[in-house]
C-alpha positions in Angstrom: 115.4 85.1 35.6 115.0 83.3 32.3 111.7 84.2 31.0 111.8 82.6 27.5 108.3 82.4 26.0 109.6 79.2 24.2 110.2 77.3 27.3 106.8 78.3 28.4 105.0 77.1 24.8 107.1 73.9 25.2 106.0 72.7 28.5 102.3 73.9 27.6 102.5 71.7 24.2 103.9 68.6 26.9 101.2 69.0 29.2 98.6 69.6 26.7 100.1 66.0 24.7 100.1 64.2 28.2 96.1 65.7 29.3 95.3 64.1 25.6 97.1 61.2 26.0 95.6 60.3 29.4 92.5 61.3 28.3 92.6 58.9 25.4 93.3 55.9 28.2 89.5 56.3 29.3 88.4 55.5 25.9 91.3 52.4 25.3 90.2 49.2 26.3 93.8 46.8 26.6 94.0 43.5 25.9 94.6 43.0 29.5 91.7 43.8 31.4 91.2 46.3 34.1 90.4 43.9 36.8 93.8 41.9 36.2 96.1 44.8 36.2 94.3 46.2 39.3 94.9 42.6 41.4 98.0 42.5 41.0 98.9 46.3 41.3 96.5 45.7 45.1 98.6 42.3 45.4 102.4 44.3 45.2 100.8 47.1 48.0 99.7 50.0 45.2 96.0 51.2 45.5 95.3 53.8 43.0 91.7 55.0 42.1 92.6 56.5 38.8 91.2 54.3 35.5 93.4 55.8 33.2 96.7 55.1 35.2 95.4 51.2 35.4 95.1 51.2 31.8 98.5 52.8 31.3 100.3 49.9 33.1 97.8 47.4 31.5 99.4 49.1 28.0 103.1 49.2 29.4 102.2 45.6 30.2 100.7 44.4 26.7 104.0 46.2 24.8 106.2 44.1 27.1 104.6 40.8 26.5 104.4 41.7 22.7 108.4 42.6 23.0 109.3 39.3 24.4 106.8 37.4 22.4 108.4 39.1 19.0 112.0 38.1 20.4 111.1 34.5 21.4 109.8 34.3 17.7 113.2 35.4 16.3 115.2 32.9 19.1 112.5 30.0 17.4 113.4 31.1 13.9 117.1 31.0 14.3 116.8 27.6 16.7 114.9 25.9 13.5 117.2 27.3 10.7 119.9 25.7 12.3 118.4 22.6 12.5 117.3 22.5 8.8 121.1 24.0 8.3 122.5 20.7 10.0 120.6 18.0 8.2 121.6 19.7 5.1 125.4 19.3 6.2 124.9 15.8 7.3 123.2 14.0 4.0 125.5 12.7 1.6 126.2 14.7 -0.9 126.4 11.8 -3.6 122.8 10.3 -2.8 121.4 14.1 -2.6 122.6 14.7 -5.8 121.7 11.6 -7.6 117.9 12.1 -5.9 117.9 15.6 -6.6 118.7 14.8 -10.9 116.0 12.0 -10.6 113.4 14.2 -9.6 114.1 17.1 -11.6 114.4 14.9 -14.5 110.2 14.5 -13.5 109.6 17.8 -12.6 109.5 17.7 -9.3 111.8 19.9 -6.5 114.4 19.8 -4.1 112.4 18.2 -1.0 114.4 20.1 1.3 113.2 23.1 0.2 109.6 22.2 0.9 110.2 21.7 4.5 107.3 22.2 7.1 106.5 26.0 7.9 105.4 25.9 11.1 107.3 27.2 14.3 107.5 25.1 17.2 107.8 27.7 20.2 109.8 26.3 23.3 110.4 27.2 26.8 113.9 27.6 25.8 112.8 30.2 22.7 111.0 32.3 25.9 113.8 31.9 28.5 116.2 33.4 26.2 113.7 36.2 25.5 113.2 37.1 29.2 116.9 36.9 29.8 117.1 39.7 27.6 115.0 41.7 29.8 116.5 40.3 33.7 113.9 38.0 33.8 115.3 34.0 35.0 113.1 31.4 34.6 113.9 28.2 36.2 111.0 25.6 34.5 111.1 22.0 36.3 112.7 19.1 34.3 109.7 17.3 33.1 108.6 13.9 34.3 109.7 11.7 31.7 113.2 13.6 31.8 113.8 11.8 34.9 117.4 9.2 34.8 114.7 7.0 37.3 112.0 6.7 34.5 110.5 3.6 33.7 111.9 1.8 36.1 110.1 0.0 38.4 110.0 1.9 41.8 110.8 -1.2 43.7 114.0 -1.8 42.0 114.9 2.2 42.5 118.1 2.2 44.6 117.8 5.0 47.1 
């Protein structure tokens, strides 16, 4: 028999992190609310009385939607710095130049640099998220998408 007092201090200072841990889950309200997490943990078949193991799927929840969030950002930022990177490559470079002289010559700077800030987030930026984590999403091609669009439904050949 191993009687190790370490062992024994270990597993006290696990449990005694996990009691405080759970115990902090009464006093944490998520982002995602109580009510949600417990409809759909009823709508898979799990019933579970316990508050504080709600909340701790509500929080395993909120850091997974954060994750994919943070990735889809980082798909969006690459997606648009390759498009800036490709209207770069495809000005000519004789024009650019000549512009770019003119309007230092007044003070002014390189109007490609001051391009827009914003980030457009697609489907496309979240798809490739979720792929990362098993997740396939299949989004319908849009309306306008359609080859049949704008024409006139009598002429459509069936």
């Amino acid at each position: 028999m191993n009687h190790n007092p370490q062992s024994s201090d270990g597993k006290h200072d696990d449990d005694s992190a996990l009691s405080d841990f759970l115990a902090s889950l009464m006093d944490y309200a998520p982002t995602i609310p109580d009510e949600l997490v417990e409809h759909y943990l009823a709508k898979s078949g799990f019933q579970c009385p316990d508050v504080r193991l709600v909340r701790l799927v509500a929080v395993a929840t909120q850091k997974f939607v954060a994750e994919v969030a943070s990735d889809a950002l980082q798909h969006c930022k690459a997606r648009q710095a390759a498009v800036v990177k490709d209207k770069r490559e495809k000005q000519q470079k004789v024009i650019y130049l000549c512009l770019l002289s003119f309007l230092i010559s007044f003070g002014l700077s390189d109007p490609l640099l001051e391009q827009d800030k914003r980030l457009i987030l697609t489907m496309d930026d979240l798809s490739k998220s979720l792929r990362e984590y098993g997740v396939n999403v299949k989004h319908q091609e849009y309306f306008a998408d359609s080859p049949s669009t704008g024409i006139d439904p009598a002429s459509r050949e069936e």
